[in-house]
C-alpha positions as CSV (number, residue, x, y, z in Angstrom):
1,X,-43.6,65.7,42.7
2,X,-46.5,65.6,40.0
3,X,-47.2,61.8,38.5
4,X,-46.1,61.7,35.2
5,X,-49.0,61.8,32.8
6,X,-50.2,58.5,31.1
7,X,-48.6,57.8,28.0
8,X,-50.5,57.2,24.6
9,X,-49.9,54.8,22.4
10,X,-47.1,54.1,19.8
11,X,-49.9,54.7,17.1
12,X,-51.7,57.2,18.5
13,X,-48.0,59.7,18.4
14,X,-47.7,58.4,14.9
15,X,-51.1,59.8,13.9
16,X,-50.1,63.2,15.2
17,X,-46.5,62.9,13.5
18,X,-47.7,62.2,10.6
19,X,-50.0,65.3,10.8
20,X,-47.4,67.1,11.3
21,X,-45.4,65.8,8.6
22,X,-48.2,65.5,6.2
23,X,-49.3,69.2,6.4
24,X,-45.4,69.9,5.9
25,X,-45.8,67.7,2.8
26,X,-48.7,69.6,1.5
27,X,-46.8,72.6,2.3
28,X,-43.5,72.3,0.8
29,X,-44.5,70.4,-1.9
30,X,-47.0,73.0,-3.4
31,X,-44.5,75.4,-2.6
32,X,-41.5,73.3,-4.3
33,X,-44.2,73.5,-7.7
34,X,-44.2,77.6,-7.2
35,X,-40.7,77.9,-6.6
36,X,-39.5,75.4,-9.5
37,X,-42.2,77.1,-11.9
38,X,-40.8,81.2,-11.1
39,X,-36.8,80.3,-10.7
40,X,-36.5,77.9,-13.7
41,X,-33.4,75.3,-13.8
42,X,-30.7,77.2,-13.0
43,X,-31.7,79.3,-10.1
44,X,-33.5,76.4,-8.6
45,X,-30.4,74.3,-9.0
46,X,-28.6,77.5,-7.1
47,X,-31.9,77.0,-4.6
48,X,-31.5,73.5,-4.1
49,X,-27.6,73.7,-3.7
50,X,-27.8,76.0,-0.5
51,X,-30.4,74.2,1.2
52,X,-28.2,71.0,0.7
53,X,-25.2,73.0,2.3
54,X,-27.7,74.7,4.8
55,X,-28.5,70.8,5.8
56,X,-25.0,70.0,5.9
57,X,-23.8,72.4,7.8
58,X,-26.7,72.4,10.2
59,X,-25.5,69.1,10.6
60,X,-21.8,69.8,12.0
61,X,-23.2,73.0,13.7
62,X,-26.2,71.6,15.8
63,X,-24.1,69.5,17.8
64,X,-26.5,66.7,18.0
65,X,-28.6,69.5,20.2
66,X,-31.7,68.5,19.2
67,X,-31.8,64.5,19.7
68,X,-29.8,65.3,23.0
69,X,-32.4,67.4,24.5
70,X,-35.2,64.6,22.9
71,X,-33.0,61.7,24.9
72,X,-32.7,63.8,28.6
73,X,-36.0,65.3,28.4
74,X,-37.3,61.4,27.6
75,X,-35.8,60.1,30.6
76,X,-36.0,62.8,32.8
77,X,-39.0,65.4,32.5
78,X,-37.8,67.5,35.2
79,X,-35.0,68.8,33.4
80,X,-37.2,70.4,30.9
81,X,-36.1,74.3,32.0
82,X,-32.9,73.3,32.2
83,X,-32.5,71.4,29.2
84,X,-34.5,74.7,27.6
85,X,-31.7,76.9,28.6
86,X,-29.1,74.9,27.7
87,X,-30.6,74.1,24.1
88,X,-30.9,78.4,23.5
89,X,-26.8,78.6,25.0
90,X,-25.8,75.6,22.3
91,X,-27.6,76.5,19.4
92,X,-26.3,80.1,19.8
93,X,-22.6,79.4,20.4
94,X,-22.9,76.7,17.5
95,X,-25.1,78.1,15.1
96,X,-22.7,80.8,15.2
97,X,-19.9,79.2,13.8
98,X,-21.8,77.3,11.6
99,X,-22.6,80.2,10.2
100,X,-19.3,81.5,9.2
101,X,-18.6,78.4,7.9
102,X,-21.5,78.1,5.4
103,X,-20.9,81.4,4.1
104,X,-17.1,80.7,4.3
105,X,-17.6,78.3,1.4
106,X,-20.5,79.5,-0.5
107,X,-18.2,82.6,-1.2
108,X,-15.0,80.3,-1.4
109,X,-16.9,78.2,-4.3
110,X,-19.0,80.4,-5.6
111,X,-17.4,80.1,-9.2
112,X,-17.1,76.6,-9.0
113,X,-20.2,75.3,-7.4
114,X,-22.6,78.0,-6.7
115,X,-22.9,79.8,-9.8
116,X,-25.4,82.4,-9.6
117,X,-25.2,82.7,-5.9
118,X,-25.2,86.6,-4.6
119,X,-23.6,87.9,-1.6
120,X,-27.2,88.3,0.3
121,X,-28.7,84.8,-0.3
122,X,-24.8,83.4,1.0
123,X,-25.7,85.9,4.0
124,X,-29.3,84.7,4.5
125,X,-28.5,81.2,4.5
126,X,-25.6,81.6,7.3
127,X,-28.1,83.8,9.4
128,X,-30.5,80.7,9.1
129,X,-28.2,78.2,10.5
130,X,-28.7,79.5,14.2
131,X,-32.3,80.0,13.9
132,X,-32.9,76.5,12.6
133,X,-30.9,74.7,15.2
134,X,-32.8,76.5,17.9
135,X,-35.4,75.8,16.2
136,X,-34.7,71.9,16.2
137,X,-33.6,71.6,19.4
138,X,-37.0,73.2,20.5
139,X,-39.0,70.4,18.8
140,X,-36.7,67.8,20.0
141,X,-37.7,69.0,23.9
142,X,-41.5,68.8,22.8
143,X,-41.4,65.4,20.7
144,X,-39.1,64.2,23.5
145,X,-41.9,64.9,26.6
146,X,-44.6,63.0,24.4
147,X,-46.1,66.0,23.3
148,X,-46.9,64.8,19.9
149,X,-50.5,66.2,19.5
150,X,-49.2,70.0,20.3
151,X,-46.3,69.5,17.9
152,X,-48.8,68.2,15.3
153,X,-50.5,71.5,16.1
154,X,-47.5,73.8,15.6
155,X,-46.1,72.2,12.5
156,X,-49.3,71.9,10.3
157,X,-49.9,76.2,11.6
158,X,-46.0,76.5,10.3
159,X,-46.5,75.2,7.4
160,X,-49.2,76.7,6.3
161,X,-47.7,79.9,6.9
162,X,-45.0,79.0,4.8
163,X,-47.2,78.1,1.9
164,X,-49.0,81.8,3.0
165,X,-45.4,83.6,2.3
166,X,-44.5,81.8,-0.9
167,X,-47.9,82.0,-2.6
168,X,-48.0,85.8,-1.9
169,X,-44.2,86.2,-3.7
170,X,-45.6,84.3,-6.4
171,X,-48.5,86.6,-6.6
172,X,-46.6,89.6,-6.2
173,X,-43.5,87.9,-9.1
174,X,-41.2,88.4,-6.0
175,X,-40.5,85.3,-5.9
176,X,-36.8,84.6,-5.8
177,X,-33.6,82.1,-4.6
178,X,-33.7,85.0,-1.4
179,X,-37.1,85.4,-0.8
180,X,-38.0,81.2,-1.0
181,X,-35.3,80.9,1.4
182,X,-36.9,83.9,3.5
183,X,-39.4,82.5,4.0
184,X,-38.2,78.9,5.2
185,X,-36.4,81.0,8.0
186,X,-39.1,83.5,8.8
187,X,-41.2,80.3,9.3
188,X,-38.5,78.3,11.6
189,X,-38.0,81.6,13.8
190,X,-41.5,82.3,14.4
191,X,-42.2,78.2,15.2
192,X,-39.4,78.9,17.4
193,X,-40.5,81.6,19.6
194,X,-44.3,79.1,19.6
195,X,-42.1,76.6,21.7
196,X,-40.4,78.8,23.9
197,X,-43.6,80.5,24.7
198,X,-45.2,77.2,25.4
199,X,-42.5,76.1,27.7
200,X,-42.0,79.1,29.3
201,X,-45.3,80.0,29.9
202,X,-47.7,76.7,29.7
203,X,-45.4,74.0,31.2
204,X,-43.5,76.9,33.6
205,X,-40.5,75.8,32.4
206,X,-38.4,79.4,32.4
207,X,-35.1,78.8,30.2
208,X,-32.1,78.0,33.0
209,X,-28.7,77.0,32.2
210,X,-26.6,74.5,34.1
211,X,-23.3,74.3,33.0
212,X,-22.6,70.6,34.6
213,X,-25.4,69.8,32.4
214,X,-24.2,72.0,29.5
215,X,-20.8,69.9,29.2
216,X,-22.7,66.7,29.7
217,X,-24.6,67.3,26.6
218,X,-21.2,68.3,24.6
219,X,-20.1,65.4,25.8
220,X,-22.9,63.6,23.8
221,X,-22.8,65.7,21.2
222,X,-19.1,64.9,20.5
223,X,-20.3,61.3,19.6
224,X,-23.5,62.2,17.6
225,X,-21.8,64.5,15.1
226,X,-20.1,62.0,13.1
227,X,-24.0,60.6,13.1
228,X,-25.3,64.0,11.9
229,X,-22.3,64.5,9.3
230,X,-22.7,61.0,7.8
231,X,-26.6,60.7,7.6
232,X,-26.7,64.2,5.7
233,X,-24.3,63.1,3.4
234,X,-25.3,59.9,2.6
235,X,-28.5,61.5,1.8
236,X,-27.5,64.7,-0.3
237,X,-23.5,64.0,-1.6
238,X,-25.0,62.5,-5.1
239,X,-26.6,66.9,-5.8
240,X,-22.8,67.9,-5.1
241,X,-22.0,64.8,-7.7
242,X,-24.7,66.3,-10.2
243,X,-22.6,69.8,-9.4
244,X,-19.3,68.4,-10.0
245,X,-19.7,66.6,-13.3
246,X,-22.9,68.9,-14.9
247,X,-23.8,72.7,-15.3
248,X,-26.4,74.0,-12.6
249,X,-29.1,73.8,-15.2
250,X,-28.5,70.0,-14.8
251,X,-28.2,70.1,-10.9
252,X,-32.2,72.1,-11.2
253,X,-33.7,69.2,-12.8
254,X,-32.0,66.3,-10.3
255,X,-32.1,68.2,-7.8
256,X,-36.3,68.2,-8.5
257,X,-36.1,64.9,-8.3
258,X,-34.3,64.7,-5.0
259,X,-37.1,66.7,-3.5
260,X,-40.3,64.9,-4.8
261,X,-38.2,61.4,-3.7
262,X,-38.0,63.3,-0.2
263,X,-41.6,62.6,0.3
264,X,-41.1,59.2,0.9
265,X,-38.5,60.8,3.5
266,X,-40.9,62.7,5.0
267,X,-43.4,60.1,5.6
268,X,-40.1,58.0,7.4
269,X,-39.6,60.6,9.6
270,X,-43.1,60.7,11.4
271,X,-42.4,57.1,12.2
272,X,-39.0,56.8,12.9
273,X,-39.4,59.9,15.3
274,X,-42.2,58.3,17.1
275,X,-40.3,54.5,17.5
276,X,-37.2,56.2,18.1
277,X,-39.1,59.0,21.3
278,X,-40.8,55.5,22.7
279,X,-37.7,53.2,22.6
280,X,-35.8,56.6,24.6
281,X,-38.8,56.5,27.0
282,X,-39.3,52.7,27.6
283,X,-42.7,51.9,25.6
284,X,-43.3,48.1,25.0
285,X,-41.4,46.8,22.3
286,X,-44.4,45.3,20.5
287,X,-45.7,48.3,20.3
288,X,-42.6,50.0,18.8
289,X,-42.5,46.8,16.2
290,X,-46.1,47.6,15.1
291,X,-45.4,51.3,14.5
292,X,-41.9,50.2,12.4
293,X,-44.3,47.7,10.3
294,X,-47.3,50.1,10.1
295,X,-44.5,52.9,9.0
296,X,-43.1,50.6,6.4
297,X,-46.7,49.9,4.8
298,X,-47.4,53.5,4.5
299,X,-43.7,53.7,2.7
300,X,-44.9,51.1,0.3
301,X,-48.2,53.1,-0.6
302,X,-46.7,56.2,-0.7
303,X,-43.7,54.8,-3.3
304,X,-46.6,53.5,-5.1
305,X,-48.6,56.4,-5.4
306,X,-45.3,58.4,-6.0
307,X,-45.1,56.2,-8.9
308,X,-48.9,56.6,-10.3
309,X,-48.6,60.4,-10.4
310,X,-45.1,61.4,-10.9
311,X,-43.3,59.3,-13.4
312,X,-44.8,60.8,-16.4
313,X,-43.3,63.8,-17.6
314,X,-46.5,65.7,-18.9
315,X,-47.7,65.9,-15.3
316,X,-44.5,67.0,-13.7
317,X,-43.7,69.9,-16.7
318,X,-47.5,70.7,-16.1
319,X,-47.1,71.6,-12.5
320,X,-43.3,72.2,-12.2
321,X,-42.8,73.9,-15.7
322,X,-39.6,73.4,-17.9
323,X,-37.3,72.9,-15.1
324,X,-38.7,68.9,-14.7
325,X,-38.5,68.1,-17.7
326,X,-36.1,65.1,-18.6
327,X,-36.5,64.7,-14.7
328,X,-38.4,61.0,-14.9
329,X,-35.1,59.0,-15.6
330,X,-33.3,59.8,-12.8
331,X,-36.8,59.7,-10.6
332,X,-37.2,56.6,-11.6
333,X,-33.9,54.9,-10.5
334,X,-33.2,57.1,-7.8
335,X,-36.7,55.8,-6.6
336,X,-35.6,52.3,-4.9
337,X,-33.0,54.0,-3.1
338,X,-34.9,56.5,-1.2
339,X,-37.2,53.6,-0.3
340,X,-34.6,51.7,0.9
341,X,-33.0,55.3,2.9
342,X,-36.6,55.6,4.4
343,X,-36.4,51.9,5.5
344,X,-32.6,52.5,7.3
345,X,-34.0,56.0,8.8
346,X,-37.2,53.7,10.7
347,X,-34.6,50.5,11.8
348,X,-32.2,53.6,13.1
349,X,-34.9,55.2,15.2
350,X,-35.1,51.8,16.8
351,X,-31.2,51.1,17.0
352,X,-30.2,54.9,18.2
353,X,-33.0,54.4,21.1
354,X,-31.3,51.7,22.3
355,X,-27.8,52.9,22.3
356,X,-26.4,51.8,19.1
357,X,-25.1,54.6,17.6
358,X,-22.0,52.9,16.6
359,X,-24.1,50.7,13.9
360,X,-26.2,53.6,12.3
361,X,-22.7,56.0,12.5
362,X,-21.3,52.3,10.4
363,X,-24.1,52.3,8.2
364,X,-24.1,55.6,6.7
365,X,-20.6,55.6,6.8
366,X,-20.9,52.0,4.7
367,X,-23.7,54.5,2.2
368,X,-21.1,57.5,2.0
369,X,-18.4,55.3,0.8
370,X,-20.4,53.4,-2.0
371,X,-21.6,56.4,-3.3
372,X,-18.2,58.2,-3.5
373,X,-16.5,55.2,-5.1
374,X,-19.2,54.7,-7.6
375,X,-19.6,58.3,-8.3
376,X,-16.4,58.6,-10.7
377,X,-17.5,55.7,-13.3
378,X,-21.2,56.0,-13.3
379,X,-21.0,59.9,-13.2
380,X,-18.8,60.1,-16.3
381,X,-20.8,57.6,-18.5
382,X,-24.5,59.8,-17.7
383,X,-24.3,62.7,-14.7
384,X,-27.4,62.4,-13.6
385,X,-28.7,58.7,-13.9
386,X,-25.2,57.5,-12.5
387,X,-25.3,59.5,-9.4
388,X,-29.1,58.4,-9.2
389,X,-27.5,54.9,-9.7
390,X,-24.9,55.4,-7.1
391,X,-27.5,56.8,-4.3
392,X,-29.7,53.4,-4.8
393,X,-26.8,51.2,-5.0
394,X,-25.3,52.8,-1.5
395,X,-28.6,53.2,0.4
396,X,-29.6,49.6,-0.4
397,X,-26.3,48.4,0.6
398,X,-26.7,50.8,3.9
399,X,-30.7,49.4,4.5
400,X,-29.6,45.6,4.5
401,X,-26.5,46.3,6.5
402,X,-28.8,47.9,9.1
403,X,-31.4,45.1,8.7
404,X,-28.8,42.3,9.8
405,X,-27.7,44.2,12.6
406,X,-31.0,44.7,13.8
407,X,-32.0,41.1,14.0
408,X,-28.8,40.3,16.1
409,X,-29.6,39.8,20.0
410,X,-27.1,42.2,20.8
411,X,-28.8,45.4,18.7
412,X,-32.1,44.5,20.3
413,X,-30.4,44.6,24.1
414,X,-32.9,47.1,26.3
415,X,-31.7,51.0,26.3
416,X,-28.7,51.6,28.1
417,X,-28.1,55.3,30.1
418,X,-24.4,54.9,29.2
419,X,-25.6,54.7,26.1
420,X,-26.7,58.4,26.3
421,X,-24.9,59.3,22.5
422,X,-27.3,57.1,20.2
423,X,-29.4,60.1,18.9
424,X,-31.5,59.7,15.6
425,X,-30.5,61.6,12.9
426,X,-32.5,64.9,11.8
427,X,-35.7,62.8,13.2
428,X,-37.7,65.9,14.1
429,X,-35.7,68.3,12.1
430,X,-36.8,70.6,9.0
């Protein structure tokens, strides 16, 4: 049997995540100004609404695939073809209904919450739900082998292809709801086929199914959807709020605002994907405390220059056009609770590594239930601002519950392999 190779350090992974989520910053960011500038509010609010329900759905449909393949493959490198097989055989036979059942209730609501939605972007989105959990459970495999420098690699060439598409629709004045979302799948299929190439072919890991395996990982993925289900929630239920109470002309703007508070999400990720990969794998636990505080200075700097550049609205109607404007309000208080999201997203990479999936399943639980019972009063007094209100209030609530927790002897107990369920969710995912 081959010695396993020597592992880098914490920071070292975090570099290369952070690569990978910083090109994907660039990427969908400049892309977000293109999109918000040719749509205008209400087709971006349309926009913005199916990639929430794309999310949320992904969420039921990927069956915890992806943060199940990043666990086994973590402990066990050996079942890298089989866990490539099984990913492909799970993402198929889930992605499939999935699929039905986000354009089961695009078309179901389409009159009452997604307006302006045609027949071919509902169809689009459903095809994309398959792709994208493949996709996922693909990079879960890589991030979950250590193989943070190649996945930098991948991720900054797809999205920089991404950026390639949308520019030239932009160019062309093809850019549309359908043709944005295009090319966010074309992008994720074609990142797909990268990975199974580089298993297949570089680490001779040919795709082989094992079905005592196969129910194994059900198994797990039984307990990590209520994870999955309540993280996207927590994090996207106050657009649906936005839907509910306002016109989709409102849900544009806020939803604007969701996206460029994201980037603080984005920067989360990198870390909380690299602490929760090295807590799997057994790094030293002072090193996994130095990447959780170096993660949560770079969240500070970020809010701060988040701040600087976007909470004036003549530089967000200069580069995102009309559809931002009377967007800085609900920035602004929505702001401290995506700081304190990013914060419960690096304490749950920790917690989910070693087995506590019942406290981050509690936690965004604790986040979805604020927000639902705060939605109704603070909703009807100002749509916007009181569902901004309610997403601070609930992730704050959901950070220091997660905080407490953490600092209790029996959160920070070593990893346990009966423990297998505590996945991190949408770590690696996009």
């Amino acid at each position: 049997m081959r010695a396993e190779e020597p592992r880098p350090p914490v920071l070292t992974h975090s570099v290369y995540s952070l690569m990978a989520r910083g090109s994907m910053l660039l990427a969908r960011g400049l892309g977000l100004i293109l999109i918000s500038r040719r749509l205008g509010g209400e087709h971006f609010g349309v926009y913005a609404l199916l990639l929430a329900t794309y999310s949320l759905c992904a969420s039921v449909g990927a069956f915890g695939i992806e943060q199940t393949s990043l666990y086994l493959v973590g402990r066990r490198q050996k079942r890298l073809p089989v866990l490539v097989g099984n990913s492909l055989l799970l993402a198929l036979f889930c992605g499939l209904p999935a699929a039905l059942l986000c354009f089961g209730t695009v078309t179901v609501l389409r009159d009452r919450f997604f307006t302006g939605a045609t027949w071919e972007v509902a169809a689009l989105t459903a095809l994309g739900l398959p792709i994208g959990i493949a996709h996922n459970a693909l990079v879960g495999l890589a991030v979950g082998l250590g193989r943070f420098r190649y996945y930098g690699f991948v991720e900054l060439c797809k999205w920089l292809a991404y950026l390639a598409l949308v520019g030239l629709f932009y160019v062309r004045s093809g850019l549309s709801v359908f043709t944005s979302l295009g090319s966010f799948f074309a992008v994720l299929l074609g990142a797909s086929l990268v990975h199974l190439a580089f298993f297949t072919f570089r680490l001779h890991a040919r795709p082989t199914p094992c079905l005592r395996l196969l129910r194994r990982m059900l198994a797990m993925g039984r307990r990590m959807l209520l994870v999955q289900l309540t993280s996207v929630l927590a994090l996207r239920l106050d657009v649906y709020a936005v839907r509910f109470f306002g016109a989709m002309g409102l849900v544009g703007t806020y939803a604007l605002a969701t996206h460029l508070g994201e980037i603080l999400m984005y920067v989360a990720r990198s870390f909380a994907m690299v602490v929760f990969s090295g807590t799997a794998r057994g790094s030293r636990p002072a090193a996994l405390r130095l990447g959780l505080l170096v993660g949560a200075l770079v969240m500070a700097a970020v809010c701060l220059a988040l701040g600087v550049v976007f909470l004036r609205e003549g530089v967000l109607v200069a580069l995102f056009g009309e559809t931002s404007r009377g967007c800085v309000p609900s920035l602004l208080v929505r702001m401290p609770g995506v700081l304190a999201a990013a914060i419960a997203l690096l304490i749950a990479g920790e917690l989910l590594g070693r087995g506590r999936a019942d406290v981050v399943v509690r936690a965004y639980a604790l986040a979805v239930f604020c927000a639902v019972v705060l939605f109704w009063p603070l909703c009807r007094w100002d749509t916007a601002l009181g569902a901004a209100t309610a997403f601070s209030v609930a992730s704050t609530a959901q950070a220091l519950w997660m905080a407490v927790v953490l600092k209790s002897a029996r959160a920070l107990q070593a990893p346990r392999e009966a423990s297998l369920g505590a996945m991190a969710p949408s770590l690696a995912a996009e």
